[in-house]
N, C-alpha and C positions, 0 to 999 in steps of 0.2 A: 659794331663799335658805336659808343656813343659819344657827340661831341658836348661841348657847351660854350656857349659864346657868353662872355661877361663885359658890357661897357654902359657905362650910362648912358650913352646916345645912341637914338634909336637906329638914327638912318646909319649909325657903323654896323650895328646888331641885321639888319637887312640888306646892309651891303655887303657882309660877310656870307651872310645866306645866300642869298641869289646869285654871287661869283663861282660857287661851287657845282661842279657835277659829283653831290655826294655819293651817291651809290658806285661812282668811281672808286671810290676810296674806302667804298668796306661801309660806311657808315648809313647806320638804319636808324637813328633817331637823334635831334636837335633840341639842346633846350638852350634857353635864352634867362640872364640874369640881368638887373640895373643894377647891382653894386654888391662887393664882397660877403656880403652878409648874405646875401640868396645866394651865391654861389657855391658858399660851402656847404651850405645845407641842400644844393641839388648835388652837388658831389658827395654827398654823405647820404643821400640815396639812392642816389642812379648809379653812380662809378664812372663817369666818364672817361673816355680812355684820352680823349684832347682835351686842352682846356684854351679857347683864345681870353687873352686876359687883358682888359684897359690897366693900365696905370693909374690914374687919375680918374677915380672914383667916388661919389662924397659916402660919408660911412665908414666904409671897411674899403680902403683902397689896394691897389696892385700888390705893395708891397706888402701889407700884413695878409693880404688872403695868402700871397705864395710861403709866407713865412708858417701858416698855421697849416697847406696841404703838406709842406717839408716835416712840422713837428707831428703831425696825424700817421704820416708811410703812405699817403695816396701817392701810387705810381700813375699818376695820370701824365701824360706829355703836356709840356706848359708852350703857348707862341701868343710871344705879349707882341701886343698892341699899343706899340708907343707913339706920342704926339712928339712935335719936333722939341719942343721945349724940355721935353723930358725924357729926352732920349742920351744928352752925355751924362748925365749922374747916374741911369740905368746902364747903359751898354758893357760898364764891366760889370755889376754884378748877374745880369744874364748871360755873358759868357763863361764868368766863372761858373754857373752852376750848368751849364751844358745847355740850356734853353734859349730856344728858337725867338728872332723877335723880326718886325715889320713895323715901318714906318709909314704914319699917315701924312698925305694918305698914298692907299696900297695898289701894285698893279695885282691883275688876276692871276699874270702867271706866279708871281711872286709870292701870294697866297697858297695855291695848290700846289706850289715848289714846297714851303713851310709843312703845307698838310702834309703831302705825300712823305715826309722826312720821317714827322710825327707819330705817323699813322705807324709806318717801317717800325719806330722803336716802341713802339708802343706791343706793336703783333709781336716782334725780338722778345720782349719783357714779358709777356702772356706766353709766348711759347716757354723760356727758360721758368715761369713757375710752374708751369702745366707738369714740365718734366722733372720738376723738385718735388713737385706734390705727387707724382706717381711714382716717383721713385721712395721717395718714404711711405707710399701706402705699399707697396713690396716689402720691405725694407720691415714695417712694423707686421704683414701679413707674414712673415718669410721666421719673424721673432718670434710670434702668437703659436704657431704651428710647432716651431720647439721647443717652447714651454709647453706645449700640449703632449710632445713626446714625451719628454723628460716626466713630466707628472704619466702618463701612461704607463709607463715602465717604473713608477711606484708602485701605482694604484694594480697594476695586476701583479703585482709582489715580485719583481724580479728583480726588484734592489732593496735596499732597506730605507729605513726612512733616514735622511739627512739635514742638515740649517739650510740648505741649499733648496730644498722643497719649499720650507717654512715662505724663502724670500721669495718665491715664485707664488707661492698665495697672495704675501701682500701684494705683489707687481698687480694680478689678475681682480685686487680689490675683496678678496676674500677671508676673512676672520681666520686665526687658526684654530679656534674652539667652536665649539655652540655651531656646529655643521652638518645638514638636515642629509642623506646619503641617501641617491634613489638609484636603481641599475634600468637601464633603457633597452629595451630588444626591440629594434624596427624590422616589421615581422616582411613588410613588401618593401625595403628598402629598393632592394634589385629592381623589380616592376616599374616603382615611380621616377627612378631614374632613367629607366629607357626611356619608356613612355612618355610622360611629363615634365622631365627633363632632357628628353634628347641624348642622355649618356654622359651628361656635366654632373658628374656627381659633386663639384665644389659648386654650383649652384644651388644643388638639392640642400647643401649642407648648410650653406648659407640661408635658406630659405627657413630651414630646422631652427636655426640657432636665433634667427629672429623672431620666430613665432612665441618660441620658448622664453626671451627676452621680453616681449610684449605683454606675454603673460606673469611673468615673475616678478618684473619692474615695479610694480604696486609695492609688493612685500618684502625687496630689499636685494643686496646683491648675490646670486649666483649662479654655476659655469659649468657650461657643458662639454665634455670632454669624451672626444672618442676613445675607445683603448680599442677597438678595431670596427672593421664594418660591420659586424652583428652585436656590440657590445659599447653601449655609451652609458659615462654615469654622468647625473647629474646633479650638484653640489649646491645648496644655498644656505645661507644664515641664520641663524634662527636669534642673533641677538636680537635684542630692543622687543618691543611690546607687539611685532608688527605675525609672527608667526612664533607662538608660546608654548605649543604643545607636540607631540608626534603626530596627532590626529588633524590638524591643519596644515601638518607637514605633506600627510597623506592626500587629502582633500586638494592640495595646490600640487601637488602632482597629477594626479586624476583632471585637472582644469588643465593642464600641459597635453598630457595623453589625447586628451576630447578637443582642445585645441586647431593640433597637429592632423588629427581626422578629420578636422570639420574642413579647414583651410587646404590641405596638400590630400588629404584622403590616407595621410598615413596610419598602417595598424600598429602600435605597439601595447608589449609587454611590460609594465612597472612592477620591479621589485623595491619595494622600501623598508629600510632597516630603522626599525621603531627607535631607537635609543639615540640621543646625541650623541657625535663622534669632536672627536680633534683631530688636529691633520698630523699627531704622531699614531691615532689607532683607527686610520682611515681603512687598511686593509683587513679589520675585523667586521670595521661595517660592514667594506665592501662584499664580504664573506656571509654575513647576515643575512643583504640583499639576495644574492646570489641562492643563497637557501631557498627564499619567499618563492623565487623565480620557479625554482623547479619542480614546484607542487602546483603551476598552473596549471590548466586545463587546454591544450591547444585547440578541443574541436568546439570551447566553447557550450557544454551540455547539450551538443548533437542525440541524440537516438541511435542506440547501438543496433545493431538490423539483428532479426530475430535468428535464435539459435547461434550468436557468433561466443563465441569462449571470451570473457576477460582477457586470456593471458596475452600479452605482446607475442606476435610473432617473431620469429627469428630468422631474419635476413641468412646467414647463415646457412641456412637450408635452402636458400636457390643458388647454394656456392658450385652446383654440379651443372646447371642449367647456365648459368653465367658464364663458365669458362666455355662451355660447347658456344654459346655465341661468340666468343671473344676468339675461339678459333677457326668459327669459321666466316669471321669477319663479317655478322649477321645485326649489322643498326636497330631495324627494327624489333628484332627478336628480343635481343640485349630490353631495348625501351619497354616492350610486353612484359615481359620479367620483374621490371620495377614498378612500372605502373599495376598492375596486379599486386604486388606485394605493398605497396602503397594504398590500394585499396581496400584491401583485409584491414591495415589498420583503421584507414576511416570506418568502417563496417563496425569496429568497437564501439564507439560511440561518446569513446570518452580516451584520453592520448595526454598524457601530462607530456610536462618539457622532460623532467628525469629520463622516460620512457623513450623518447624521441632520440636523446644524446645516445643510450643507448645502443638503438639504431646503428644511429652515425659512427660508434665507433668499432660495430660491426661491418660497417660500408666500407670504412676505411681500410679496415684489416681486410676486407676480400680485394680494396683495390691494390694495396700495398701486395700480397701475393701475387695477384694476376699480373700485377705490374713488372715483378722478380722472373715470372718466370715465362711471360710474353716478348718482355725487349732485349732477351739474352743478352747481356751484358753491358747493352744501351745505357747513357747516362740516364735516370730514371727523371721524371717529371711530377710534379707537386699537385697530384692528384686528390690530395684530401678535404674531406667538406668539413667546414668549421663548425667547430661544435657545439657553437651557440647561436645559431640557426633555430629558427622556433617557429617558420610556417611551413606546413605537411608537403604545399605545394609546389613551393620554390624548394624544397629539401629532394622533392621525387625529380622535379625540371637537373636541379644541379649534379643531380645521381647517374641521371640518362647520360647528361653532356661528358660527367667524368669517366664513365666507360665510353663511349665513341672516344673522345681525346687517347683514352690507350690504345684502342684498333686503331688510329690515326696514327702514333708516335709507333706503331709495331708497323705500320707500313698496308694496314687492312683500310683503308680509306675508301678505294675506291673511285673510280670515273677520272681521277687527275684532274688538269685543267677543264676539264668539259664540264664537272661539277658547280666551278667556279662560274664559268663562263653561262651556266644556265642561272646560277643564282644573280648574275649580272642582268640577263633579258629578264627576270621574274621581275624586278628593281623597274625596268623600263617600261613594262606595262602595268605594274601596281605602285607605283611611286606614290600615290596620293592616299598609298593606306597606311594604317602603324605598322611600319616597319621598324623593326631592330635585328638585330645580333641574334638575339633570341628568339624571336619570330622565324627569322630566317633558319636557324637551326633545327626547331622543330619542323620543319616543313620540304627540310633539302638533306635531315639526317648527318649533317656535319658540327659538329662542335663550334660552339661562337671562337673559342682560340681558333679554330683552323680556320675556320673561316675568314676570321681577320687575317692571321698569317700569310695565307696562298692568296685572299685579296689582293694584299698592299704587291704581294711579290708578281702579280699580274698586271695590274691594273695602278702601281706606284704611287696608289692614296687609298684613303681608307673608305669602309665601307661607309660610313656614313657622312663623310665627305664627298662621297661621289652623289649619295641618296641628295645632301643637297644641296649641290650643283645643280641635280638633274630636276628637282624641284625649284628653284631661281632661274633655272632658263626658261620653264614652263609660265612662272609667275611673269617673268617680263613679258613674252609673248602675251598672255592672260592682259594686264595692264595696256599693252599698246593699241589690242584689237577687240577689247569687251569695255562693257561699264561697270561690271563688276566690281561689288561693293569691295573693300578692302577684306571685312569679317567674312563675307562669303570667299572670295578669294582664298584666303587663307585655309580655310575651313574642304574646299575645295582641293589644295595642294597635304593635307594630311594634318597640319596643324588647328590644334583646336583653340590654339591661344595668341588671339589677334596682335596683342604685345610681343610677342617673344618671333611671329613671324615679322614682325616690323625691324628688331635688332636682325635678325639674321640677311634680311633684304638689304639693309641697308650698310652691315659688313659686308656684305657680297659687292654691291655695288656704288656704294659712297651716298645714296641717298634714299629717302623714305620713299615709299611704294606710291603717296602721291606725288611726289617732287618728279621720281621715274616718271611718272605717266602724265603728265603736264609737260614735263620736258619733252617726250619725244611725239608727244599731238600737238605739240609750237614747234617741230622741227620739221 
């Protein structure tokens, strides 16, 4: 908190000062004014949260400065400093407005009795907006988010278009014509949220929407919008002089794409539909896009290995091989099976997205039967890989985990609690490597759903909750007994991003990794 003392005379400006034990009272800086006219203009930079204020000032005296912070909305606390002569014509209008006043001249206690009041309604006033301004950044986050549904259950055509679309473009600032349509496939979404985000995919997302932002801002407004976790489009304007053609449409998309990989490392796919759209023929773009999408190339003009046939293989054909794992509750075998058939395709050397969904919805149909007639008559579980998934890697990763999930819900798991209980110790001695859900999965043969489930139900927090605890009790010890730099520290406990361990250190424990460790080397 900052104070400011305002009186023409110097030795009141120094005997306010030096009566005080400021740091008592929260306060970490003092500035000093001779007459109204400095002091609004150090209140109109600094914010003072006190203000002591003379009366009788030459310039801009007492009563016009407090009249101009009144007509301004500065919430500063006011504690005027009256002389005797003009203390009855003041004393009712500083009671009427709720302001603190003192007579010269002043005792000390009497002063720090004022401050400490001040100071109180001041921190009162600063917490009640703290909690107005978070609660309407809820409040508009909580609005933004269903405007995003609502336009998603357009734009993938599961309603028709309405006026009520129209008003939700203008709210988000978007034209309803002359509307530039690109479809988005983030091809390692999964990955960089574990990994680089820790598992906050509303951070990753936010991370997306600003870069995107960064970049588009130049050439006018538009909005990104999930219609699900493999599938974003994103919308901008092509009025005014600023982006006039499809081919600049194209070009400022491709600087979004290159963007996003340079900053986060993210892979994506752009589909863009050459033609201007309006937000009543948005789902023919969107249809357009979607087309471009599916003649991409996923391996990227890889080298087919020699003697491999063009044709896609067909999943379908290890439908014999699949169910013998699945009965005889066989993890690894199940994972050989698709990784092998996973690999025949990369072996092609070339794998459109068409080709891929394909696949998928081959995958689907053997999990959907094995499912039917694995859990005898078990409520069945939401087994299906989404069909607009477009990397080979994460498509074979999510294939493994969704057959173990059905030898898991069929009761073929295996080890019980001792499975858990080992991935617990594995946690204890590798804490300081990337670990996730994922990681763990492939290496302990359990499904990240299970894993999480039979966690929380052992252990009554989650798995990566526990990861870091177990990494902040490691860091405090680290701080209290080495010299270890922060970035090494960090680096150190498995984080690679000196920022992001500093917020997690200091939600763990109220303070920054140096504040920790100066506190407890003065204790």
């Amino acid at each position: 908190m900052k104070v400011l003392i305002a009186d023409d005379e110097e030795h009141v400006r120094e005997g306010i000062e030096l009566s005080v034990d400021w740091a008592k009272f929260g306060v970490t800086e003092r500035l000093m004014a001779e007459d109204g006219r400095e002091a609004i203009e150090l209140i109109r930079r600094h914010h003072p949260g006190v203000l002591f204020c003379d009366m009788s000032m030459p310039g801009m005296d007492g009563t016009e400065l407090l009249r101009l912070l009144r007509e301004e909305g500065w919430d500063t606390q006011v504690i005027v400093v009256s002389g005797y002569d003009d203390f009855p014509y003041t004393r009712a209008a500083i009671r009427a407005s709720g302001i603190d006043y003192l007579l010269k001249p002043f005792r000390k206690s009497d002063l720090e009795q004022a401050l400490e009041k001040a100071a109180a309604a001041w921190r009162q006033r600063e917490s009640l907006l703290r909690e107005e301004r978070e609660t309407g950044y809820r409040l508009r986050q909580a609005d933004a988010l269903l405007d995003e549904q609502k336009l998603a259950v357009y734009f993938k055509g599961e309603t028709a278009f309405h006026e009520g679309i129209r008003g939700i473009f203008y709210k988000i600032g978007l034209p309803p014509e002359r509307l530039g349509v690109a479809l988005v496939l983030p091809r390692n979404r999964s990955e960089l949220v574990e990994r680089r985000f820790y598992g906050d995919s509303e951070l990753f997302v936010f991370a997306v929407n600003n870069i995107a932002h960064e970049t588009l801002q130049p050439y006018g407004s538009h909005y990104l919008c999930r219609l699900d976790d493999y599938q974003w489009l994103l919308l901008t304007s092509m009025e005014g002089n600023r982006l006039r053609a499809a081919g600049d449409h194209r070009r400022h998309m491709d600087s979004v794409a290159e963007a996003w990989r340079r900053t986060l490392g993210l892979q994506a796919l752009v589909g863009v539909c050459d033609a201007e759209a309006r937000v009543e023929t948005l789902q023919a773009a969107i249809g357009s896009a979607r087309a471009a999408l599916l003649k991409c190339d996923l391996m990227q003009g890889a080298a087919a290995a020699p003697g491999q046939s063009k044709d896609v293989p067909r999943l379908t054909d290890q439908d014999i091989l699949l169910k013998a794992a699945l009965t005889k509750g066989n993890k690894p075998y199940a994972a050989d099976i698709i990784r092998s058939f996973a690999s025949s395709l990369r072996d092609r050397g070339t794998l459109s997205l068409k080709d891929l969904q394909s696949c998928t919805v081959e995958a689907n149909l053997l999990l959907e039967r094995a499912s039917r007639l694995r859990l005898n008559g078990k409520e069945p579980v939401d087994l299906f890989l989404p069909l607009w998934i477009s990397d080979l890697d994460e498509w074979e990763k999510l294939l493994i985990q969704q057959w173990w999930r059905l030898m898991e819900e069929a009761g073929g798991e295996g080890g019980g609690n001792g499975g858990i209980q080992a991935i617990r110790d594995y946690m204890h001695r590798h804490f300081q490597e990337d670990l996730s859900l994922s990681t763990l999965s492939e290496r302990f043969h359990f499904s990240p759903q299970y894993i999480a489930k039979k966690f929380k139900e052992l252990y009554n927090t989650t798995v990566m909750t526990y990861l870091t605890e177990l990494r902040m009790e490691k860091a405090k010890s680290l701080l209290e007994r080495t010299e270890l730099a922060v970035t090494e520290l960090a680096q150190t406990l498995g984080y690679a991003d000196e920022n992001y361990f500093g917020k997690v250190f200091k939600k763990h424990t109220g303070l920054s990794p140096l504040q920790y460790r100066k506190q407890h080397r003065d204790s």
